[in-house]
BAFI-3210 file (N, C-alpha, C; in Angstrom, 3 decimals, decimal comma, padded with zeros to 6 digits):
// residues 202
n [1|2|3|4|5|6|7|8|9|10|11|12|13|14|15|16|17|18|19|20|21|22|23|24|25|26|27|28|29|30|31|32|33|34|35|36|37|38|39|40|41|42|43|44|45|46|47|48|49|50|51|52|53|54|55|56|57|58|59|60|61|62|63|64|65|66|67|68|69|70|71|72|73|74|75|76|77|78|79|80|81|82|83|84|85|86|87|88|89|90|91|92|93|94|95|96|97|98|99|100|101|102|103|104|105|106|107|108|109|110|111|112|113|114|115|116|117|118|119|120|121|122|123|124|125|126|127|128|129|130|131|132|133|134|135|136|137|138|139|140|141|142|143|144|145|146|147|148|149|150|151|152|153|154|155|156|157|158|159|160|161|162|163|164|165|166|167|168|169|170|171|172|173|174|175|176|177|178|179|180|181|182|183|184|185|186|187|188|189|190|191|192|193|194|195|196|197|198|199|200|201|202]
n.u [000,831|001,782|004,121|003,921|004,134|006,578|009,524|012,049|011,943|010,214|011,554|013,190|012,307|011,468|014,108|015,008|012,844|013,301|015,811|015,225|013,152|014,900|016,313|014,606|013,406|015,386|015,305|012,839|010,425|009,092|006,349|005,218|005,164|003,724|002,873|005,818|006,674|004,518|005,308|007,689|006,917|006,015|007,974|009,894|007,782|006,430|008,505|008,772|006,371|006,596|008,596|007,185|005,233|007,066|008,044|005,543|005,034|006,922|007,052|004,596|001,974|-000,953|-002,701|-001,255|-001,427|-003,016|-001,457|-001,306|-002,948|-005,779|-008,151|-009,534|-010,775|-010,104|-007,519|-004,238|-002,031|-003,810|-005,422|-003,729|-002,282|-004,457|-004,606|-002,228|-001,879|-003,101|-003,746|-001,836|001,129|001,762|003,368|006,221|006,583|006,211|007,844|010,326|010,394|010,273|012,637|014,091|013,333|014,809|017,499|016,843|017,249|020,326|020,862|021,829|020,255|019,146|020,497|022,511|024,681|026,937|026,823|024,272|020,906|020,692|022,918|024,323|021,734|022,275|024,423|024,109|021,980|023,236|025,227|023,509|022,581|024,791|025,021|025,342|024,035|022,238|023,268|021,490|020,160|022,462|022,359|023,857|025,935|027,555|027,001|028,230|027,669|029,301|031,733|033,062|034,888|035,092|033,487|031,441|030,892|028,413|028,908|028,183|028,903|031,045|032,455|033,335|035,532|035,880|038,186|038,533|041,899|042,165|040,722|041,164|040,537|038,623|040,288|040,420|040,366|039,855|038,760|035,866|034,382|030,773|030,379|032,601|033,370|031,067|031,716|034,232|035,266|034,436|035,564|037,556|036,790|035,183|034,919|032,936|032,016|030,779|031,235|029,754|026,835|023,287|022,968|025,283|024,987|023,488]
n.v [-001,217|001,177|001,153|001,263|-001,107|-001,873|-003,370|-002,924|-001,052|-002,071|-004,178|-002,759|-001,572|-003,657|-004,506|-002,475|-002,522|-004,418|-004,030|-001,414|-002,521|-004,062|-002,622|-000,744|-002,870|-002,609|-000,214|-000,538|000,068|-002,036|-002,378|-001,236|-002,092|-001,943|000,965|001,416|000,071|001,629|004,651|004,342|003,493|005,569|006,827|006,497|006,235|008,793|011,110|014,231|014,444|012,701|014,103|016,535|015,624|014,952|017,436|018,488|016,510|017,564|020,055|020,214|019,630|019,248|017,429|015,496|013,682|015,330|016,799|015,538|014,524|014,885|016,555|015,075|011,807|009,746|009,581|008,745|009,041|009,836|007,959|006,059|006,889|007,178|004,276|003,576|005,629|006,992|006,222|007,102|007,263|008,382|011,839|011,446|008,960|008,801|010,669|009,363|007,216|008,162|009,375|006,860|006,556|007,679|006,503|005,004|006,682|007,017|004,790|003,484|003,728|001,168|001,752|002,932|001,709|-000,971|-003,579|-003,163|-002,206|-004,022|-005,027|-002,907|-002,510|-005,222|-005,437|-003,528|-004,893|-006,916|-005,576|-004,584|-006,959|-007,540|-006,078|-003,521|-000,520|002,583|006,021|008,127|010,892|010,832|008,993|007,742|006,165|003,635|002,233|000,466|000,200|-001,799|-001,947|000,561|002,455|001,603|002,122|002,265|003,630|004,696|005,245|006,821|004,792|003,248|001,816|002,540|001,615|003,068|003,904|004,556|005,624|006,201|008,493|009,759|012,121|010,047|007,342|006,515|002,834|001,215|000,973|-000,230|-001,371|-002,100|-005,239|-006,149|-005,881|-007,084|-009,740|-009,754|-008,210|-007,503|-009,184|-008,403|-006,568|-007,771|-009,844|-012,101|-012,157|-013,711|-014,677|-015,439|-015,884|-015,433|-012,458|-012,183|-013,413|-011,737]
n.w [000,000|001,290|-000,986|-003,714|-004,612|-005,561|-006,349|-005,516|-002,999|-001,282|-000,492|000,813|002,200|004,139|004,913|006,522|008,279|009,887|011,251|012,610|014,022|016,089|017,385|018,117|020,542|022,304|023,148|024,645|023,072|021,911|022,017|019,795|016,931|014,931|014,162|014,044|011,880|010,298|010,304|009,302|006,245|005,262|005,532|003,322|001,372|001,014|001,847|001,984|003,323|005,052|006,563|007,504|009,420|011,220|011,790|012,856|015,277|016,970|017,585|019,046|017,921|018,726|016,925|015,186|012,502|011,120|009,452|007,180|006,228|003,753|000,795|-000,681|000,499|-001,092|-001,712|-001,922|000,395|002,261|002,807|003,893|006,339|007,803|008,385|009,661|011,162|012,649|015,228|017,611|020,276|023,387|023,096|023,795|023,378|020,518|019,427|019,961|019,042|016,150|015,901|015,751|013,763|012,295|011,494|008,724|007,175|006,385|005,652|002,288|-000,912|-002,856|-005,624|-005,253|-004,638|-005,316|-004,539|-003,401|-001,532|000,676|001,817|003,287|004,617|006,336|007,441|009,451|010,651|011,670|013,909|015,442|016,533|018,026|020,170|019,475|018,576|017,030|017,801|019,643|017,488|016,351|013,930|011,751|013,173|015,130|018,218|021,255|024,774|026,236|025,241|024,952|023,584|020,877|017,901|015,155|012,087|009,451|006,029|002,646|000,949|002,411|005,435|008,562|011,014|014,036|017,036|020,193|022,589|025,741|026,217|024,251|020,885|018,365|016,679|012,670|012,631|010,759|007,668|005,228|002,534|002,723|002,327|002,613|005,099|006,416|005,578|006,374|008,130|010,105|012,203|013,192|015,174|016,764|018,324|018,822|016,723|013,797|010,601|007,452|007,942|007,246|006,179|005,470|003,010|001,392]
ca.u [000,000|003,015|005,043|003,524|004,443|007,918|009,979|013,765|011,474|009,686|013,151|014,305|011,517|011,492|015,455|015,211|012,343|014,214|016,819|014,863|012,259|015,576|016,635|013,175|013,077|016,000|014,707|011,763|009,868|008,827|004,740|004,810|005,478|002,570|003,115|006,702|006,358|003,902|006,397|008,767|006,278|006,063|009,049|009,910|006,847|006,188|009,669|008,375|005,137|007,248|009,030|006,074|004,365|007,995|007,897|004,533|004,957|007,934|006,476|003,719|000,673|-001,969|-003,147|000,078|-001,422|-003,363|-000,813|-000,987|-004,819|-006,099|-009,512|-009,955|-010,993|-009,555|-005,864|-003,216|-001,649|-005,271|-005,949|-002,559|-002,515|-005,873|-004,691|-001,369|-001,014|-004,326|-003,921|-000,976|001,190|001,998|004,255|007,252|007,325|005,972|009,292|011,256|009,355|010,880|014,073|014,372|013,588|016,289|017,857|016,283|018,408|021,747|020,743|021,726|019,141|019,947|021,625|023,560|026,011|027,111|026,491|022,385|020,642|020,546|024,235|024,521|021,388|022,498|025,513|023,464|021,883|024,362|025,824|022,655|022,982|026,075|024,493|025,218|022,599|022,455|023,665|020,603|020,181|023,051|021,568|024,903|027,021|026,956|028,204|027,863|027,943|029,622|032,621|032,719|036,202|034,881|032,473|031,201|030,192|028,196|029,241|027,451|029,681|031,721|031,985|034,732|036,014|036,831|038,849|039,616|042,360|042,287|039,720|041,289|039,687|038,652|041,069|039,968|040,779|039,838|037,414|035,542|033,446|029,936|030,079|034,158|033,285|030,199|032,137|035,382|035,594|033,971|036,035|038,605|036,506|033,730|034,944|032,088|030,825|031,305|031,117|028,724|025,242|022,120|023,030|026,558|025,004|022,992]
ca.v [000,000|002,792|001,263|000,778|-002,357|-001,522|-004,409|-002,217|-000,257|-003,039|-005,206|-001,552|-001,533|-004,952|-004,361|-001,316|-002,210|-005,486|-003,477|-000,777|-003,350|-005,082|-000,977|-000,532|-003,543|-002,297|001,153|-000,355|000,345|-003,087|-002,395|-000,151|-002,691|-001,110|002,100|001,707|-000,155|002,936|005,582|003,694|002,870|007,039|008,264|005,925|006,378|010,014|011,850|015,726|014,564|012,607|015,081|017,872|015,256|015,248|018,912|018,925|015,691|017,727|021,241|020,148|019,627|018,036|016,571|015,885|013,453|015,925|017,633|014,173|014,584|015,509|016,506|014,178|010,364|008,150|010,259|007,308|009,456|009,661|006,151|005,233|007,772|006,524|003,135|003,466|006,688|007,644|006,650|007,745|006,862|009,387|012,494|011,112|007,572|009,264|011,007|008,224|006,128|008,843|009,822|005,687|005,722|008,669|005,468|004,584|007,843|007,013|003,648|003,931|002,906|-000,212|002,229|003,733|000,483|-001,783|-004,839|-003,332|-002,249|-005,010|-005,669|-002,061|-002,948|-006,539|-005,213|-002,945|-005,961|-007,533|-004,500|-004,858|-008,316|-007,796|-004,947|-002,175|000,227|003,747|007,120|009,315|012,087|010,322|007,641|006,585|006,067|002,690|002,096|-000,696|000,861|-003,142|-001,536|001,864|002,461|001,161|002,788|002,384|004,701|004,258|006,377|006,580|003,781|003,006|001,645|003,200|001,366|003,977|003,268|005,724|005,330|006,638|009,183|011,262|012,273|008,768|006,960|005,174|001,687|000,283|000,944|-001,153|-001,924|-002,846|-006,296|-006,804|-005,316|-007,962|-010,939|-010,686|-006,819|-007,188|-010,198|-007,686|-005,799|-008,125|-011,206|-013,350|-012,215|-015,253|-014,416|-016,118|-016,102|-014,776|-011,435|-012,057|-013,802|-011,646]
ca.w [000,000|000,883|-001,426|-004,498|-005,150|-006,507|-005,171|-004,359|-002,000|-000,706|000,218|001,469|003,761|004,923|005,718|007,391|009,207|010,631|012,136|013,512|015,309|016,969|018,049|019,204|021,373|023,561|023,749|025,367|021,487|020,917|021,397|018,944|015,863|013,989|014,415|013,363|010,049|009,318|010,129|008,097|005,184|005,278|005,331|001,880|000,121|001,353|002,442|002,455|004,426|006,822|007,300|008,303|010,113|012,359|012,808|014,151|016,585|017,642|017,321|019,945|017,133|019,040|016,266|013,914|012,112|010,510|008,301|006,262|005,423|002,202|001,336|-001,237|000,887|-001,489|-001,522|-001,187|001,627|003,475|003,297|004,451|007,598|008,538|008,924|010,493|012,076|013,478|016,603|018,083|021,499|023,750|022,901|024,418|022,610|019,108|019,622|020,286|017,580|014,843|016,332|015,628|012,298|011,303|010,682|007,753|006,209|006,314|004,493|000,926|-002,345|-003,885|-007,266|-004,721|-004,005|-006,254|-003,701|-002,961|000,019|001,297|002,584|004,378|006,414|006,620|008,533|010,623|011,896|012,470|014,445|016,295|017,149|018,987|021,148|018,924|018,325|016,319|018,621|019,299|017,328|015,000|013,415|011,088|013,915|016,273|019,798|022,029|026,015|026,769|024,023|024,782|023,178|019,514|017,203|013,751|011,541|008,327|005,030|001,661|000,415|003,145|006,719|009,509|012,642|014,829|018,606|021,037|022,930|026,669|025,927|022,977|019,306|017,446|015,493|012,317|012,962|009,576|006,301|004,645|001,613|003,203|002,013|003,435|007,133|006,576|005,581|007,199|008,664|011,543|012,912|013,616|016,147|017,174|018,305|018,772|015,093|012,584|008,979|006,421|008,445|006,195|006,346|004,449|001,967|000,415]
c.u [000,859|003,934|005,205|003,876|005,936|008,861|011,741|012,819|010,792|010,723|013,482|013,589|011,462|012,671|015,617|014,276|012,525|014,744|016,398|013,933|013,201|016,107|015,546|013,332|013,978|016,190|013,170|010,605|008,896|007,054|004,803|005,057|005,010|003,045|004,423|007,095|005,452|004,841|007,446|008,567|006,390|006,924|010,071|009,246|006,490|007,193|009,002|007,244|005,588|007,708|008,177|005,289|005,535|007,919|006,480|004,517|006,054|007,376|005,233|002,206|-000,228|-002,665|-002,379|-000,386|-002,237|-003,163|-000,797|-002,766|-005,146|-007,488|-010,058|-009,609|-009,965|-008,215|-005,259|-002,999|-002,830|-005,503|-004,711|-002,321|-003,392|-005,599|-003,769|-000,896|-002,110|-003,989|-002,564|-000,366|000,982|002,929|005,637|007,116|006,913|007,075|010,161|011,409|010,577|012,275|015,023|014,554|014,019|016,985|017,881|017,183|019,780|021,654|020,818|020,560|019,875|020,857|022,423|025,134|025,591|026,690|024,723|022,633|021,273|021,742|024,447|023,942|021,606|023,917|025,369|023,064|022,657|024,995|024,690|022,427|023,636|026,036|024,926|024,335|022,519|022,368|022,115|021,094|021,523|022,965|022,789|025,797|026,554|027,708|027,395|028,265|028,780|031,762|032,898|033,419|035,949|033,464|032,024|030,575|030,268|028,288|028,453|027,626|030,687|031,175|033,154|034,380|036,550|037,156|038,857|040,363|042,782|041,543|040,042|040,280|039,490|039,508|040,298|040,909|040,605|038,746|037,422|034,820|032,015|030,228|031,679|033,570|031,913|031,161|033,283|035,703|035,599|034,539|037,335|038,393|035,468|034,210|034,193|031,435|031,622|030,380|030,313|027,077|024,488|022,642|024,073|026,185|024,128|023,220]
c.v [001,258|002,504|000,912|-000,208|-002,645|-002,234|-004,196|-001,869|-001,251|-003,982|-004,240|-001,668|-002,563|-004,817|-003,499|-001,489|-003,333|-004,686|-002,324|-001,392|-003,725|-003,850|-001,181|-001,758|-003,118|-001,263|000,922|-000,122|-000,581|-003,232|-001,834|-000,281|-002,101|-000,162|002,125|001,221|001,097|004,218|005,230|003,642|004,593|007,538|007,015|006,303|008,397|010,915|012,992|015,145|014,267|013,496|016,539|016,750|015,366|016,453|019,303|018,247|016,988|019,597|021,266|019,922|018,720|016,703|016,072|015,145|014,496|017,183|016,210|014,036|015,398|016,144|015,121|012,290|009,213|008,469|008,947|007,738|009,541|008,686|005,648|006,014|007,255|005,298|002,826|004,214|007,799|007,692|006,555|007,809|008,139|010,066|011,790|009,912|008,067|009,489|010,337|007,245|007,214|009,173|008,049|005,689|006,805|007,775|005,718|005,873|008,026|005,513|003,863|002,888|001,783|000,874|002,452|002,797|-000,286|-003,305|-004,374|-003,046|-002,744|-005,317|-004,501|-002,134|-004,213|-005,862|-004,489|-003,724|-006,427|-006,906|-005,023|-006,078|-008,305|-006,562|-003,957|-001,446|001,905|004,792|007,967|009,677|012,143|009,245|006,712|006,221|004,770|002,482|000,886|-000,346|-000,638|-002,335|000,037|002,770|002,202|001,918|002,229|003,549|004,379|005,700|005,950|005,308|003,312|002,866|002,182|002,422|001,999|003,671|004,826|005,634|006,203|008,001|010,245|010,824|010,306|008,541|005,911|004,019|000,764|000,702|000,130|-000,419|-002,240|-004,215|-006,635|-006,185|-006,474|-009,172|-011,401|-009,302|-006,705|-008,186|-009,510|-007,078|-006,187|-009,225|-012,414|-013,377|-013,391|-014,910|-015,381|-016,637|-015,439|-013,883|-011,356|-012,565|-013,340|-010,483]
c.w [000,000|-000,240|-002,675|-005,541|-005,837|-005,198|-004,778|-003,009|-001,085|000,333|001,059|002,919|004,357|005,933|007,008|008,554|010,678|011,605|013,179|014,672|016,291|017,808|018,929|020,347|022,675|023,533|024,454|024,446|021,103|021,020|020,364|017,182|014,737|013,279|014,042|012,318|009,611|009,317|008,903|006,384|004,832|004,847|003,767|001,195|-000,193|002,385|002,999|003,591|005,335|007,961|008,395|009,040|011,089|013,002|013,659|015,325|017,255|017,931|018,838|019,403|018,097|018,082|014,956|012,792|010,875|009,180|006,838|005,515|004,335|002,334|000,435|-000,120|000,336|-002,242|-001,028|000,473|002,671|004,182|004,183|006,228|008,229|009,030|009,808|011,757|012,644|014,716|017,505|019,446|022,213|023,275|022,881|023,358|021,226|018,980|019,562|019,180|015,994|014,686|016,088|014,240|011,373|010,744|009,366|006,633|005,731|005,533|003,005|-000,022|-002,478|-005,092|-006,997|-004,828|-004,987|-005,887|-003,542|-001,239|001,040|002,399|003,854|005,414|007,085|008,053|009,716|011,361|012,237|013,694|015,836|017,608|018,107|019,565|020,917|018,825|017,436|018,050|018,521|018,680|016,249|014,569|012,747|011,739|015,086|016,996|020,525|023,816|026,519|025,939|023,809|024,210|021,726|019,482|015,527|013,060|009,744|007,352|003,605|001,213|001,124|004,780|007,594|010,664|013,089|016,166|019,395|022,340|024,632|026,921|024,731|021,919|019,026|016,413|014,202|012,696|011,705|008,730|005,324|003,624|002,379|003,118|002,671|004,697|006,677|006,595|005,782|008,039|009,659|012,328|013,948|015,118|017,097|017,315|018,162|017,238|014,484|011,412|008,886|006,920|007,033|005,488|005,008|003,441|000,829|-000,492]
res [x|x|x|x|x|x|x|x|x|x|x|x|x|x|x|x|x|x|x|x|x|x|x|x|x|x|x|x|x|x|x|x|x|x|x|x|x|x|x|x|x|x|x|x|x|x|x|x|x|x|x|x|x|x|x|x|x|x|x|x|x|x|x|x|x|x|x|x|x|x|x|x|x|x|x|x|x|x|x|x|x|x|x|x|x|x|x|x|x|x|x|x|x|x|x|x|x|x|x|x|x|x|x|x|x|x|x|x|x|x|x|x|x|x|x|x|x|x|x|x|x|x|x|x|x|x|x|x|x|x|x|x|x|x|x|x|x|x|x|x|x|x|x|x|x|x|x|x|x|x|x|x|x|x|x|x|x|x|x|x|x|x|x|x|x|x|x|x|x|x|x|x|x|x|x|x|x|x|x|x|x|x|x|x|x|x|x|x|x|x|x|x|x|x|x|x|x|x|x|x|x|x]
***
C-alpha cells in the first residue's frame, strides 16, 4: 500500500524495518510494531510529508497526524494515515518512535552500491545483534555501552572502525566496503561475530 508495489522499495523496507524493530526492542519500542512499520512505510513512500508530520509531533501539534490529510478520501496518503497513524502513542514515545527511524536515512538505495541495500542494512543488523545500536540524534554512527572504546560509523559507500584510545579524538581503525566489514571486517573488532550467516550472503 506505501510502497507501491515496486519491489527495491519493498526489500528496502522490509530491511530497514528489521533493524529498527531489533533498536526498538531495547529502547523499550517493541509495542509499537505497527506504528513503526507505518512511520517507516512514510518516510519511503512520502519523504516531504514525513518530514512535516515530524515537525509537528515535535512542534507540539496536538493533532500531527493531521498535516498528512487531504480533502480528497480516497488520496493514497489519506488512506494510508488513517490506517497506520491515526492513533498515536503518547508524545514522548511518538518522539522516540521517529528519532528511531532517522535510521532509515543514512541507508543507501539499492543504485547507490554496487552490492544493494541489502548488505549495508544486513551489517546494521548484524551491528545490532552484537548490542550495537544507532547514537541518538546520530543515526549513522553505532556504539555498544559493553565496548565503549569502539564505534562504527556508516558512510554513503563506506563503513569506519573507529577506537579511542584513553579518551582522545577517534582513530579510524579500519574501512571497509559494506560487504568486506560484513564478511570478514567485523572479525577484527567483534569477536564473537562469525562471517557467512544470512546477512553475508545476500
Amino acid at each position: 500500500m506505501a510502497l507501491d508495489a515496486n519491489p527495491r522499495q519493498i526489500k528496502r523496507f522490509v530491511n530497514s524495518y528489521l533493524v529498527l524493530l531489533e533498536v526498538g526492542r531495547g529502547r523499550g519500542l517493541d509495542e509499537e510494531s505497527e506504528l513503526l512499520a507505518g512511520l517507516v512505510g512514510l518516510q519511503l513512500r512520502w519523504p516531504a510529508e514525513y518530514q512535516a508530520f515530524t515537525e509537528a509531533v515535535f512542534f507540539g501539534h496536538e493533532e500531527p497526524v493531521l498535516v498528512l490529510q487531504r480533502d480528497d478520501a480516497s488520496n493514497a496518503l489519506t488512506r494510508y494515515s488513517a490506517r497506520f497513524l491515526q492513533h498515536v502513542p503518547s508524545t514522548e514515545r511518538i518522539r522516540r518512535l521517529l528519532q528511531l527511524t532517522e535510521t532509515v536515512g543514512f541507508l543507501p538505495t539499492a543504485e547507490s552500491l554496487p552490492q544493494g541495500a541489502a548488505i549495508h542494512t544486513g551489517l546494521a543488523a548484524e551491528l545490532v545483534k552484537h548490542g550495537f545500536s544507532p547514537v541518538e540524534g546520530e543515526p549513522a554512527i553505532f556504539t555498544n555501552p559493553r565496548s565503549p572504546n569502539l564505534r562504527f560509523v556508516f558512510g554513503p559507500t563506506r563503513v569506519r572502525a573507529e577506537r579511542r584510545v584513553r579518551g582522545r579524538d577517534w582513530d579510524v581503525a579500519g574501512e571497509f566496503q559494506p560487504a568486506d566489514m560484513l564478511n570478514y571486517g567485523l572479525t577484527r573488532f567483534v569477536p564473537e561475530y562469525r562471517p557467512g550467516g544470512a546477512a553475508a550472503r545476500q
